[in-house]
C-alpha positions as CSV (number, residue, x, y, z in Angstrom):
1,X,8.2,-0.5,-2.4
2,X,6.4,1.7,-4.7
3,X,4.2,4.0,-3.5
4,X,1.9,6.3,-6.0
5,X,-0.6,8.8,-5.3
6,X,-2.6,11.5,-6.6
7,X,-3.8,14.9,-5.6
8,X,-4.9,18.4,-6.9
9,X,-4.6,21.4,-4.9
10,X,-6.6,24.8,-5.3
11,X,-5.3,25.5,-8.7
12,X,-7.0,22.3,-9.9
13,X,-3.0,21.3,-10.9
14,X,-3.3,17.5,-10.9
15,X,-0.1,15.6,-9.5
16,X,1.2,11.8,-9.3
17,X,3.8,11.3,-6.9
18,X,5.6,8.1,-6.8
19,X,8.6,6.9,-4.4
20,X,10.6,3.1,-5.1
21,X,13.2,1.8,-3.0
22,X,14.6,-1.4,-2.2
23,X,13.5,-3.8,0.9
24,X,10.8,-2.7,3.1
25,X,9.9,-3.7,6.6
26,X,6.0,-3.3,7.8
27,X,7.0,-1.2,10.6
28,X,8.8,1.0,8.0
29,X,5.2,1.4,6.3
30,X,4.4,2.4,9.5
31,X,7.0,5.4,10.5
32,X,6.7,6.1,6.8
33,X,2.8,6.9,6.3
34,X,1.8,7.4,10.4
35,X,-0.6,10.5,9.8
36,X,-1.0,10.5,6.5
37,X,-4.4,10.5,4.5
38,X,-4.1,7.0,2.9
39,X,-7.4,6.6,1.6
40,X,-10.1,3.8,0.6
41,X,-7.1,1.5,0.9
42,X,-2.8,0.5,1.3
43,X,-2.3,-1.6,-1.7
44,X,1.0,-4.0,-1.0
45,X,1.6,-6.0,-4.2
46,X,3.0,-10.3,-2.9
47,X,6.6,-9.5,-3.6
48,X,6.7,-7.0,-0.4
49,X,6.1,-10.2,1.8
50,X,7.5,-13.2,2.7
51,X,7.1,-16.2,-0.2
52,X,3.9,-18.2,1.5
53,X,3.9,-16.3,5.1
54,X,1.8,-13.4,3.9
55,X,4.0,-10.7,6.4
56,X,6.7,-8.4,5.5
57,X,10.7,-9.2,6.3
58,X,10.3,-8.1,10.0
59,X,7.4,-10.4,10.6
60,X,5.0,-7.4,10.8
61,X,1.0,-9.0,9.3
62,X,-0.8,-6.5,6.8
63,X,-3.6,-6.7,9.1
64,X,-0.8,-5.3,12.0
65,X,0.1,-2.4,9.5
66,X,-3.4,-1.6,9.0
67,X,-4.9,-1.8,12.7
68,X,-1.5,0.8,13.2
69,X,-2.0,2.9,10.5
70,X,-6.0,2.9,10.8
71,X,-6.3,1.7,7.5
72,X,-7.3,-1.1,5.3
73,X,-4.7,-2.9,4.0
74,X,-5.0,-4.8,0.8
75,X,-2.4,-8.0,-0.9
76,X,-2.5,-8.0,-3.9
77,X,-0.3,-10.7,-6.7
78,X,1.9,-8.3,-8.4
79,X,0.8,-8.6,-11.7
80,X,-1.2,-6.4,-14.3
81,X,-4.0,-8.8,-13.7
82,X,-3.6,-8.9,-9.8
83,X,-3.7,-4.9,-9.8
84,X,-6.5,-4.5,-11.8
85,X,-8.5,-7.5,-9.6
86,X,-7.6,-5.6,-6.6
87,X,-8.1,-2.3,-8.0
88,X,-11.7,-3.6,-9.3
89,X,-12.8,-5.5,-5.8
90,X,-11.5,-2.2,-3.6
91,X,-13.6,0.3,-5.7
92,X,-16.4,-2.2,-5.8
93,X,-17.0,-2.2,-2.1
């Protein structure tokens, strides 16, 4: 999984912040981001999820992860073009 976000605090210091590991259950998504301020969207790129089942290793849906986490949760192919498509259809609507 690879996880990157942005933020500025009060000093207007701007930050990325990205975490990778290996294999990553849905319902480790869950423990993992419960509470936090995800945003317009959870962007999970096809090679988190099972090859044509569209769920992760533990059988957990993206819709599951985001009803759970209160968020919407987005596929996406992980390729350039398959991030930018995403990245342009997410901030489109």
């Amino acid at each position: 999984m690879v996880a990157v976000g942005y933020s500025s605090d009060r000093s207007m210091e701007r930050r990325w912040h990205v975490a990778v590991c290996g294999l990553v259950a849905g319902n480790d998504i869950v423990s993992a981001l419960q509470g936090v301020d995800i945003g317009s969207a959870l962007l999970v790129p096809d090679v988190m999820l099972k090859e044509g089942e569209g769920v992760f290793l533990d059988d957990v849906a993206l819709g599951e992860v985001g009803e759970r986490l209160g968020c919407r949760v987005v596929g996406f192919e992980a390729t350039p073009r398959g991030c930018y498509e995403v990245l342009t259809r997410i901030t489109a609507s």
